[in-house]
C-alpha positions in Angstrom: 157.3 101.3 97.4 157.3 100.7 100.8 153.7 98.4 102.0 151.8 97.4 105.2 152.0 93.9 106.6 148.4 93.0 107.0 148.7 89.1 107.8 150.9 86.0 107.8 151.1 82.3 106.4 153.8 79.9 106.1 154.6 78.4 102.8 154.8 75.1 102.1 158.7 74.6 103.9 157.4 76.2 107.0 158.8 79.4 106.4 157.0 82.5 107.3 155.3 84.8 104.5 154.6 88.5 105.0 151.2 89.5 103.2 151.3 93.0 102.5 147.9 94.5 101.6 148.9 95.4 98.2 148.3 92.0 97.8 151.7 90.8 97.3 153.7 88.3 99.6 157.2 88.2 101.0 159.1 86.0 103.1 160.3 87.1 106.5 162.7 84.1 107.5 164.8 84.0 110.6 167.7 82.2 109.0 170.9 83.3 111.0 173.6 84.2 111.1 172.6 86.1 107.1 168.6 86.6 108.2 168.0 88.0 111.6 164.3 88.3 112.3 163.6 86.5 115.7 160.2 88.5 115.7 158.8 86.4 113.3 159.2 83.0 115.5 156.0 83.6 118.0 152.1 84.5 117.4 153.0 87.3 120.0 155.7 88.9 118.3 154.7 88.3 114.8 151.4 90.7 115.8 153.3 93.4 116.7 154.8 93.9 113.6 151.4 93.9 112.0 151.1 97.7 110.2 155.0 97.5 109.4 156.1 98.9 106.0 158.0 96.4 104.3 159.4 97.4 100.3 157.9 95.7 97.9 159.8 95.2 94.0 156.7 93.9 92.9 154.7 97.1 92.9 157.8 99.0 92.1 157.3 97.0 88.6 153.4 97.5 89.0 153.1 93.5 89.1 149.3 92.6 89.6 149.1 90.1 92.8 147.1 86.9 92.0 145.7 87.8 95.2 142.7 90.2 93.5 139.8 89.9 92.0 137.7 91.8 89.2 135.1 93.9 90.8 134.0 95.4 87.7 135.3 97.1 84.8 134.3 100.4 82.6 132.7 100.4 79.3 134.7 100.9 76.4 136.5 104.0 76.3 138.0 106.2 72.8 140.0 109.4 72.5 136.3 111.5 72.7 135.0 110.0 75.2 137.1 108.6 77.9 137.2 110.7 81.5 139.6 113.8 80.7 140.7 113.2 84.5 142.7 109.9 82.9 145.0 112.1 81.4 146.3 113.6 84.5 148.2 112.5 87.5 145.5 110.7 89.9 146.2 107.5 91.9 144.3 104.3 93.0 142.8 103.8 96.6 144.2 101.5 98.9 143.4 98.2 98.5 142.3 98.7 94.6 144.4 97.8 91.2 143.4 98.8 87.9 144.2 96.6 84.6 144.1 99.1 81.3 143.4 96.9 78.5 143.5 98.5 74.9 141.7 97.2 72.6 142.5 99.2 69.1 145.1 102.1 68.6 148.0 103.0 71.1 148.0 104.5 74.5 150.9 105.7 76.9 151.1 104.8 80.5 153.2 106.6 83.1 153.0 105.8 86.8 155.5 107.7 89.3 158.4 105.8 91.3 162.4 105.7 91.7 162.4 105.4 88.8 159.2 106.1 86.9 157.8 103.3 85.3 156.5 104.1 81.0 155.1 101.6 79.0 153.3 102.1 75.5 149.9 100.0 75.2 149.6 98.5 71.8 148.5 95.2 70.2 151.7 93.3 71.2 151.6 95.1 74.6 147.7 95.8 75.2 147.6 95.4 79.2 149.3 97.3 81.6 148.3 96.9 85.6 148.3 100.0 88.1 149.5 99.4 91.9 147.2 101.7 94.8 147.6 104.3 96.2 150.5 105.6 93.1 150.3 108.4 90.9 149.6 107.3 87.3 148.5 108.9 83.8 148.0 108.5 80.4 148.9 109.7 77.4 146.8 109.6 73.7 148.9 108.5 70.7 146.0 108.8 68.3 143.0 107.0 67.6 142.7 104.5 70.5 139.7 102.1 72.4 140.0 100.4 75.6 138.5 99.9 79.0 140.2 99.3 82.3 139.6 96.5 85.2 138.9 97.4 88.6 140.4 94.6 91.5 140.5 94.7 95.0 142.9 92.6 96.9 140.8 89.7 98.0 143.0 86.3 99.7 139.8 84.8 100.7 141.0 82.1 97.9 144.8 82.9 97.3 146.2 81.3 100.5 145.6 78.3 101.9 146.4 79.4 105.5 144.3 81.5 107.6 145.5 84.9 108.3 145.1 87.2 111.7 142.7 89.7 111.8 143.4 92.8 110.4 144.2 94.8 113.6 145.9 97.8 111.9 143.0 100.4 111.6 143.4 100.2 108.0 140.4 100.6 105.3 139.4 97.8 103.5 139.7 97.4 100.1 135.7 97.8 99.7 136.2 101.3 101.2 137.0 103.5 98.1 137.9 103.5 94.4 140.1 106.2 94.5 140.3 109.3 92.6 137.4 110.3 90.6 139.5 110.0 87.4 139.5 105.9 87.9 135.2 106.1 87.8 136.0 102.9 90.1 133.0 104.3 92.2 130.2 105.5 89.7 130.2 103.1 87.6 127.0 101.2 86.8 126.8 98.2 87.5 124.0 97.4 85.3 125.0 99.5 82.2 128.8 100.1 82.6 128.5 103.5 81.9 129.7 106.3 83.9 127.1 107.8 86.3 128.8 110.8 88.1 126.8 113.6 85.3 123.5 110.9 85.8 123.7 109.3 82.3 122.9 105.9 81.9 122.8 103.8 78.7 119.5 103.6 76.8 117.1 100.7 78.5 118.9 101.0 81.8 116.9 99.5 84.4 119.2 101.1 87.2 118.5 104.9 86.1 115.8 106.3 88.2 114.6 108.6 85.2 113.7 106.3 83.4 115.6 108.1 80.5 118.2 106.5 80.3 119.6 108.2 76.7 120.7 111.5 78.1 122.8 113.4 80.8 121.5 114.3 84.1 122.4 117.9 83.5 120.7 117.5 79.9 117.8 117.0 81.4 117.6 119.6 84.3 118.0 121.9 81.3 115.0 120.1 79.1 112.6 120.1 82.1 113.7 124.1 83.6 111.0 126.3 83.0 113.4 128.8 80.8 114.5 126.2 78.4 
């Protein structure tokens, strides 16, 4: 999976580190005759390249960076009531990994690549991370619960060098969650529960109804004069 150079830091040798904003790092050394990247010696040059796809194995293997952090997570989820949109192929914003965590049961994971990458969720296996911006889906083996994580790339903490700004036009990872399917977006953050149909749990203080035990659409039909 080829991903954007959004910044730069030199490691602890001196040698100069890509950071791509899928979080991950890679090393750009001019080391010749073997490693010819002459760019990579000035400020000047180094900013040019800024925006330039670089591959990265990591995401290929759908390795969460340790540059991320949890911006919140859903509630948990079973075979009834998890979003049916899970179960087909949807894909992560830019900037955003999920983390599926099961709890109970089993679950199949398949996200799309050269080749595709399948994993089956279980006790021994119960946490599978999902790169942006790549199709992904899931599959029910039975009775199942679990929840998924919602990071965006943050290196405010991971590096200890500062980074140039960001002068590719790109969104930041605070722009979007994604597809619809994720809930990264309409999730409350009060409750946890999914807010796109305007449910909230009971006791909410965040639903503006003040109902808070029943779908928005539940109660447009309680309160319409033909009901």
């Amino acid at each position: 999976m080829e991903r954007s150079i959004g910044g730069y830091h030199q490691d602890e040798l001196g040698d100069w580190v890509a950071e791509l904003v899928c979080g991950h790092n890679q090393h750009v050394r001019h080391r010749p005759p073997f490693q010819l990247r002459p760019w990579v010696l000035t400020e000047a040059e180094r900013m040019t390249r800024m925006g330039t796809p670089l591959d990265c194995p990591l995401c290929d293997r759908a390795g969460l960076p340790e540059a991320t952090r949890l911006v919140r997570s859903s509630p948990d989820w079973n075979e009834d009531t998890m979003p049916k949109g899970l179960l087909r192929a949807h894909r992560l914003a830019a900037g955003t990994w999920g983390r599926i965590v099961v709890k109970e049961g089993r679950l199949f994971f398949r996200m799309a690549g050269d080749p595709p990458l399948e994993a089956e969720l279980a006790q021994s296996t119960p946490v599978q991370a999902i790169p942006p911006e790549v199709e992904h889906e899931v599959r029910l083996a039975g009775p199942v619960r679990f929840s998924i994580d919602f990071l965006a790339v943050d290196r405010s903490e991971s590096s200890g060098a500062a980074s140039p700004p960001n002068t590719t036009g790109a969104r930041t990872p605070h722009d979007e969650g994604g597809d619809r399917a994720c809930w990264a977006g309409v999730l409350c953050p009060e409750c946890g529960a999914v807010t796109a149909d305007g449910y909230h749990r009971p006791g909410c203080s965040a639903d503006p109804s003040g109902g808070g035990d029943e779908t928005g659409a539940a109660r447009r039909r309680r309160s319409s004069p033909d009901s």
